[in-house]
N, C-alpha and C positions, 0 to 999 in steps of 0.2 A: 626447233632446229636440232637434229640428231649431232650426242656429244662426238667430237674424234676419238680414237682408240687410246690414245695415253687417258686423254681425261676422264674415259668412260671407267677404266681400272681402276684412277684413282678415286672415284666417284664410290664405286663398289666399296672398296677397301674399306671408306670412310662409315658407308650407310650399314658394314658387318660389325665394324667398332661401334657402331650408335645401338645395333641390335644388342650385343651383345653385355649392353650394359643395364639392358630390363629384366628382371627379375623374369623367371618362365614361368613362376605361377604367382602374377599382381594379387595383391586382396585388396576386393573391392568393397569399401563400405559407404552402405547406403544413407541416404539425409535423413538424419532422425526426422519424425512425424510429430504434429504438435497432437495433444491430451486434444477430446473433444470439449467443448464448454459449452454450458447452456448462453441460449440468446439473452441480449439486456432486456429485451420485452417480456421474456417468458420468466426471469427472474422475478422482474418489478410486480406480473399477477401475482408470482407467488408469496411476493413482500407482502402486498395489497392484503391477501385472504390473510395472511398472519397478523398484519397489524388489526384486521377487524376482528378477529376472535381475541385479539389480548387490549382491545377497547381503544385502541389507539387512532383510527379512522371511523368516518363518519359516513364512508361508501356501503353502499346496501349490499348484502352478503349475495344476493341472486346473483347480480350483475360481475360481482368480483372473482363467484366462481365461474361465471360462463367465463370471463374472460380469461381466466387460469386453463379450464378446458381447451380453449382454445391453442395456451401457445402451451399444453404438456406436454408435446414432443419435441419443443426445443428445448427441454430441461434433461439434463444429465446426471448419473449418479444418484448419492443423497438427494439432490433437491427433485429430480422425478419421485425415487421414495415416497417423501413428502409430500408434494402433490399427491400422488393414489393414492394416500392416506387422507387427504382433506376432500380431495373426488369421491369417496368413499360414500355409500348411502349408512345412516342412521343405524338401521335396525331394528329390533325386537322382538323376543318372542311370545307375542301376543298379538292378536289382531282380530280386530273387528268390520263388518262391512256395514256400511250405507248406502243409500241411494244411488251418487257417485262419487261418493272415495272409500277406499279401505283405511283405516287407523291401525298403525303398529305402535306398541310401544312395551317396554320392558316391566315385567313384575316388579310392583312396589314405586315405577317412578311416578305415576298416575292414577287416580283413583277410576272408577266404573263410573262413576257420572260425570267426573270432567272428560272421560274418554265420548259418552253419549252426546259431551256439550259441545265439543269439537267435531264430531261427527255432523252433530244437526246444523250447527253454522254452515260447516261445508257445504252441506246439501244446500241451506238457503242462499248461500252468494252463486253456488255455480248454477242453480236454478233459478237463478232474476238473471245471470246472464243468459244464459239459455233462451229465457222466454224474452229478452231484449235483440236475440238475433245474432248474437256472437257465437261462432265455432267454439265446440267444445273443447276441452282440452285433448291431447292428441294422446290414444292410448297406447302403454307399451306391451299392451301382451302379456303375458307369463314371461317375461323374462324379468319384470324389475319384483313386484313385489306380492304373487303370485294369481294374481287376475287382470282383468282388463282395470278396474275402477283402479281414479289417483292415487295415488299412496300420498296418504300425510303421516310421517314418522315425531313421535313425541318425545322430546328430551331437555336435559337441562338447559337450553340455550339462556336464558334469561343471567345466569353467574356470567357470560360474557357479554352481557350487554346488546343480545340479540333476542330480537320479538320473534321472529323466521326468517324463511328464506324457501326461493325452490330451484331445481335446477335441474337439466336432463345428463343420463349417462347415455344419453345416444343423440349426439348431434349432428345436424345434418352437413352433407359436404357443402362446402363453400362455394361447389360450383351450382347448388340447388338442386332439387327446390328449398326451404329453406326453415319448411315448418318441423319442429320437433317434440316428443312426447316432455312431460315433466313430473318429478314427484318435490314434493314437499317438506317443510319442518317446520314445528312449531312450536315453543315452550311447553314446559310441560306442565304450568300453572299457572304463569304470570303475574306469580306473587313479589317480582323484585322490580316491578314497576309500580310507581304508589300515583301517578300521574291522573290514575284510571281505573276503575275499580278490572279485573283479571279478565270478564266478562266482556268490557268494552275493550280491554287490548285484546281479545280473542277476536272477537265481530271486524274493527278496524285489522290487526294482520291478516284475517281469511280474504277482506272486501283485495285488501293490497296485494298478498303473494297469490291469491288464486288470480287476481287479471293476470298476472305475471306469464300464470299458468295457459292462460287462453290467447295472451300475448305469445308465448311461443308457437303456440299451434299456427298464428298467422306466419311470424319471422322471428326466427332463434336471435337474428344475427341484427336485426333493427335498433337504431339511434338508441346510444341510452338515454339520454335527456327526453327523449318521448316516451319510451317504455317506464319511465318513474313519474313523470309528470301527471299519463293516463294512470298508473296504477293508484297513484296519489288521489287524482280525482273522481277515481271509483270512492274509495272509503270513504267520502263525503256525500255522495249517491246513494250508499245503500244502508247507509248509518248515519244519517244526518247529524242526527243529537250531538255524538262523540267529539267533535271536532278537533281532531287528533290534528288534522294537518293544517291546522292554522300554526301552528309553531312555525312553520315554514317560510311562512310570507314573511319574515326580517329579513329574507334572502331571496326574491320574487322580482316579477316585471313592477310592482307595486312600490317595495320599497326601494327598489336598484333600478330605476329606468332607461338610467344613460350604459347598462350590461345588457351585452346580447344574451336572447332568451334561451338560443340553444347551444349553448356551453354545458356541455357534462364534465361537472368536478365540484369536492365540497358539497352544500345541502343545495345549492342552486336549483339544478332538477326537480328537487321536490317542491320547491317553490312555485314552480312554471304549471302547477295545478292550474294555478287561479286565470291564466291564460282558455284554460277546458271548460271550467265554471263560465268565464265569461260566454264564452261561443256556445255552452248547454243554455246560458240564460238569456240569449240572443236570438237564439235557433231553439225555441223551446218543445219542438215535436218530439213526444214517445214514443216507444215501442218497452213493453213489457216493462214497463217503470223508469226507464233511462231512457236520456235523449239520445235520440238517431245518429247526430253527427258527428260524435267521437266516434260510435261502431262504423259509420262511412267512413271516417279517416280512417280506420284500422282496414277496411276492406279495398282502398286504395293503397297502403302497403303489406294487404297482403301479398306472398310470396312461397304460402305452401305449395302452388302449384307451376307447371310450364307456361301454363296459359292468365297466371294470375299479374296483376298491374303491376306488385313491386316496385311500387313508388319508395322514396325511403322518406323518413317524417315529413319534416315543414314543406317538401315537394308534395306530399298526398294532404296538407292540409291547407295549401294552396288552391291545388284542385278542385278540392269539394269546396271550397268559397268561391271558386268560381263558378261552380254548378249552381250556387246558392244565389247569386248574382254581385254581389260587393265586393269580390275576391279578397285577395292576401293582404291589398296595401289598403285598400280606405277600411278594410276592418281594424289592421293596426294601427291606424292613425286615430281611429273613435277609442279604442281600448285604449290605449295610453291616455288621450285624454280624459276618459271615465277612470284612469283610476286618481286622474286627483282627486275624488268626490267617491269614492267607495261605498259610503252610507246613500247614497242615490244611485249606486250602479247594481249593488250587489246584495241579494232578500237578504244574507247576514253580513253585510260591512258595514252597520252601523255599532252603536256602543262602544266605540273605541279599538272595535277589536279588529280592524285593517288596517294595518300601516297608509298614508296616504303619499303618493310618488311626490317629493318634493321637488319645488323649483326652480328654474337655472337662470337666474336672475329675474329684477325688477327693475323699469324703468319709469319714471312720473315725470308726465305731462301736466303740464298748467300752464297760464299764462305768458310765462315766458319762454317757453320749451317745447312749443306746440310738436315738433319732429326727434323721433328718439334718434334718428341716426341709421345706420346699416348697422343692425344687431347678427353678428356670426356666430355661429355654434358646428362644431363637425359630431358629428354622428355613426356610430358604430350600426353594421348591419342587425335587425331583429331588436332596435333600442329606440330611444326617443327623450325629447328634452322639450320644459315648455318656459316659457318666458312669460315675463307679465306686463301690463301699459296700464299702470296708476291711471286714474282721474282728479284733478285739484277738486275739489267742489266747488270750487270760487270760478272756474276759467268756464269759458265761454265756447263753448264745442256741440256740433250734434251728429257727427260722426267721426267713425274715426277709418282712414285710409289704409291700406295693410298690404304691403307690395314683399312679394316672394320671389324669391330666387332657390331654385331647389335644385339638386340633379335631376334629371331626365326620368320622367316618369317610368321609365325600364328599368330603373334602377331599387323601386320600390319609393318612392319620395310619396309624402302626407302631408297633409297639416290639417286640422282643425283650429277655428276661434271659438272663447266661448265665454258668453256675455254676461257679467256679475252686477247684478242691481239691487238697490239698497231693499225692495219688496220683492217677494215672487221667485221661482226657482230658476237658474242660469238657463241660458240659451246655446244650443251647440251648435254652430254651423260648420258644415264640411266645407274643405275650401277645393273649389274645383281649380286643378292645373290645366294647364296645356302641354304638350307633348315635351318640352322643354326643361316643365318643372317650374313655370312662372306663373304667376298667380298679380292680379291688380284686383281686392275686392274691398269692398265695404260694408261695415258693419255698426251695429246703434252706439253713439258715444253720447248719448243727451245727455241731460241732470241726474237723469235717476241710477246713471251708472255707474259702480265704485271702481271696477275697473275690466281689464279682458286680458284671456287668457291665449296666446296661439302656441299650441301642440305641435311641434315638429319630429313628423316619425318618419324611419327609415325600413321600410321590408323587404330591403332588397335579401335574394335568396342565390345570390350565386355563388358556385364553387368551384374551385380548381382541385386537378388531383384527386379524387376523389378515392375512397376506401386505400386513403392511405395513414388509418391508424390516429386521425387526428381525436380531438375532442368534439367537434363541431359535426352539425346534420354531416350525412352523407363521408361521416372520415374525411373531409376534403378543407381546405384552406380557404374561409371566404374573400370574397372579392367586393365588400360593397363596403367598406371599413372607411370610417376618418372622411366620411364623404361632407364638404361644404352647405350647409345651408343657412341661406339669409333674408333676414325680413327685416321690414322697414314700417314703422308704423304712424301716421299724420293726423292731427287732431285737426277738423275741419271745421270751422263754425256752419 
C-alpha cells in the first residue's frame, strides 16, 4: 500500500538519520579459520610404528607401516615430518646382486658373507615360491633401489626388537588395481635374538617378510589377519625344523576357540597359522613344494588386476572350499573339533607342543540322569565350543541320542560328535543339519564308551559396512555374533 505524502517525508527523514549514523567506511573482519590437524586415524598409525620401534607393541612392522602410508596425508606439521622420516627406505652404500634381490647395506654394518647369506636365502624362499606358482614380487624399476631386483636393505633392527619388515614407497590407489611393488629389511646379524641360532631367524624372516612381498604383488590393501596368518604359515613350509611359530598358538583357534579367527590385534594373527597348516594338511596337493590351496586362496583375492576376483580373505577361502567340495562351514566344524586332539590331527602336535582347545563344559550321565537337559552355548562368528556327555560305567545304555538346535545353516552352523572308548582311537562323525540348523542323530554309547564329544561351530562370514576401517575380514562389522546354539543329549539303553 503506497505511504501518504506527510508520512512518506517522515519516513525519509527517519530512514537519512538511520543512514547517517553508519560509519562510511565499516571494517569488516573476517571469522578466524581453525589450524588444520592431523586425523585420529592417521595419528594412532603414526603412534603404532613409534610404539613398535621403542618395543612397546607386538604389531608386525610391515602391516604398521602400510598402515601409516596409508593415512600420511591426513598428518600435519611435525607429525607428517615424522612419518617421511619412518617412510623413509633404509639405505647403504654398498650393494650386492642376486638372483632376485639386490642387498644394500652400509660399510662396516655387515660382514661379506652374512651379506652372501642373506642374498642366498632370498633367492631360495623367493624361488620355492616361484616354482609353487605364486606371482612374483612386483618390480619397482629404477626408481627404488637402482634395478628391477627386491631391494633387501641390512641394518640394525634387532636393538629395537625387530627381525624385519617390508614395505612399498608406491602404493597403489585405492580405487585399484591394487597390486604394489615392495622392498625390504632385515637385521643386520641377528645376534640379539638367542631364541635361534642368527641363521634360522634369517631363513624364518626371509620365508615371513618375502611372502609379505608376494602378498603385495596380489593386494597391498588385503585383510591383515590373513596376510600374517599366510605369511606365518610360509615359515613353517619352507623351514620346517625352525619352528619359530609355534610360539603363537597360546594365542590361536587352538588355544582360544570360543575368539573369532579373524580379528586383527595383538599376536592373534599370527596364531591363525594353524588354521593354513590344517587346510595344507587336509588338501595335501603340491606344486613346487607347497600346497596348492593357500596359492588358490591368494589367487581368489587377488586384485592386481581389473579383471582379477578380488575376493577379500575368509570370502576367497570360502570359495576354494567350496570348489574343494566341504566348503567353509563342515570344514570348520572338523577343524575345531580336531583341534581338541592335535597330536592326531597335526604331523607335529604331538609332544606337548600344541596347546589343546579346551572344553566348555561336562555333563555325566548315569543311572539316574539318563538326559542332560537343553545344554545352550552362544557362539561368536569364525569360533566354536564343545561340550562333553560322561558315561557312568555302571549305567545301562547303548546309545546315546543328540538332538540340535542351531541357527540356520546360512548362517554357518556345525557340529561334529566324536566318540571316546576305553580301546582304539575316537570316532568323528559329522553331524548332518537340515536347512534349519536341526539335527536328531545317534551315535555308539555302549560299555566300551568313556564318553562323547559334540563341537559346536559357527562359520558364519557375514558383514556389514564393509571397508570401514574395522578389525575384522573385509573392514566391515560382523553379523553372525552371540548366535544361540543348543543340544540335548539322551542316554538310551
Amino acid at each position: 500500500m503506497p505511504l501518504r505524502p506527510a508520512l512518506a517525508l517522515a519516513a525519509c527523514a527517519a530512514l537519512l538519520a538511520t543512514v547517517a549514523t553508519v560509519p562510511a567506511q565499516a571494517e569488516i573482519v573476517p571469522n578466524p579459520q581453525p589450524e588444520p590437524t592431523s586425523s585420529r586415524a592417521a595419528v594412532q598409525a603414526l603412534d603404532v610404528v613409534q610404539d613398535v620401534l621403542a618395543g612397546k607393541s607386538d604389531r608386525d612392522m610391515t602391516l604398521a607401516l602400510r598402515e601409516l602410508r596409508t593415512q600420511r596425508d591426513e598428518l600435519v606439521g611435525t607429525q607428517r615430518l615424522t612419518a617421511d622420516r619412518l617412510l623413509r627406505r633404509p639405505g647403504g652404500d654398498r650393494t650386492r646382486d642376486f638372483d632376485h634381490v639386490r642387498v644394500h647395506w652400509f660399510t662396516g654394518d655387515a660382514t661379506s658373507a652374512y651379506v652372501d647369506q642373506v642374498g642366498t636365502t632370498a633367492d631360495h624362499v623367493l624361488g620355492v615360491y616361484e616354482a609353487a606358482g605364486y606371482q612374483a614380487p612386483m618390480s619397482d624399476g629404477t626408481t627404488g633401489g637402482g634395478n628391477g631386483l627386491l631391494d633387501i636393505y641390512l641394518d640394525d633392527l634387532g636393538n629395537q626388537g625387530l627381525y624385519g619388515y617390508c614395505d612399498s614407497d608406491d602404493p597403489p590407489s585405492t580405487a585399484g588395481p591394487y597390486g604394489a611393488p615392495a622392498y625390504c629389511a632385515f637385521d643386520n646379524n641377528y645376534a640379539e635374538f638367542p631364541t635361534h641360532t642368527p641363521l634360522e631367524n634369517l631363513q624364518v624372516t626371509a620365508a615371513h617378510e618375502l611372502f609379505h612381498a608376494v602378498q603385495f604383488a596380489y593386494d597391498y590393501y588385503e585383510d591383515g589377519w590373513f596376510m600374517e596368518a599366510t605369511a606365518t604359515w610360509a615359515e613353517d613350509e619352507l623351514y620346517d625344523d625352525v619352528n619359530d611359530n609355534v610360539q603363537y598358538l597360546g594365542e590361536s583357534p587352538l588355544a582360544q576357540p570360543r575368539q573369532s579367527m579373524d580379528h586383527f590385534g595383538g599376536l592373534r594373527q599370527y596364531g591363525d597359522w594353524i588354521f593354513f597348516r590344517y587346510l595344507s594338511e587336509r588338501f595335501p596337493q603340491e606344486a613346487g613344494g607347497l600346497p596348492v590351496i593357500v596359492r588358490n586362496i591368494w589367487e581368489r583375492a587377488d586384485g592386481s588386476a581389473k579383471t582379477s576376483p578380488d575376493d577379500y580373505s575368509i570370502q576367497a577361502v570360502a570359495r576354494v572350499l567350496a570348489d574343494r567340495g566341504p566348503g567353509l562351514r563342515r570344514t570348520w566344524a572338523r577343524f575345531a573339533a580336531a583341534n581338541r586332539r592335535p597330536g592326531a590331527t597335526y604331523d607335529e602336535g604331538s609332544a606337548n607342543r600344541y596347546p589343546v582347545a579346551r572344553l566348555d563344559g561336562t555333563f555325566a550321565l548315569n543311572g539316574s540322569r539318563r538326559d542332560s537337559g537343553v545344554v545352550s552355548r552362544t557362539i561368536d562368528h569364525l569360533a566354536a565350543r564343545t561340550v562333553r556327555f560322561n558315561r557312568s560305567a555302571s549305567m545301562r545304555a547303548r546309545r546315546l541320542d543328540l538332538q540340535l538346535d542351531l541357527p540356520r545353516i546360512s548362517r554357518g552352523s556345525g557340529a561334529v560328535a566324536t566318540v571316546f572308548r576305553t580301546v582304539g582311537r575316537p570316532t568323528t562323525i559329522p553331524i548332518t543339519l537340515d536347512r534349519s540348523g536341526d539335527a536328531l542323530t545317534t551315535v555308539d554309547f555302549g560299555p566300551r564308551v568313556t564318553h562323547v564329544d559334540v563341537t559346536l561351530a559357527n562359520a558364519g562370514i557375514g558383514y556389514a559396512r564393509c571397508w570401514r576401517g574395522s578389525d575384522w575380514s573385509c573392514q566391515g562389522t560382523p553379523q553372525d555374533d552371540d548366535l544361540p546354539f543348543r543340544v540335548r543329549a539322551t542316554a538310551v539303553r
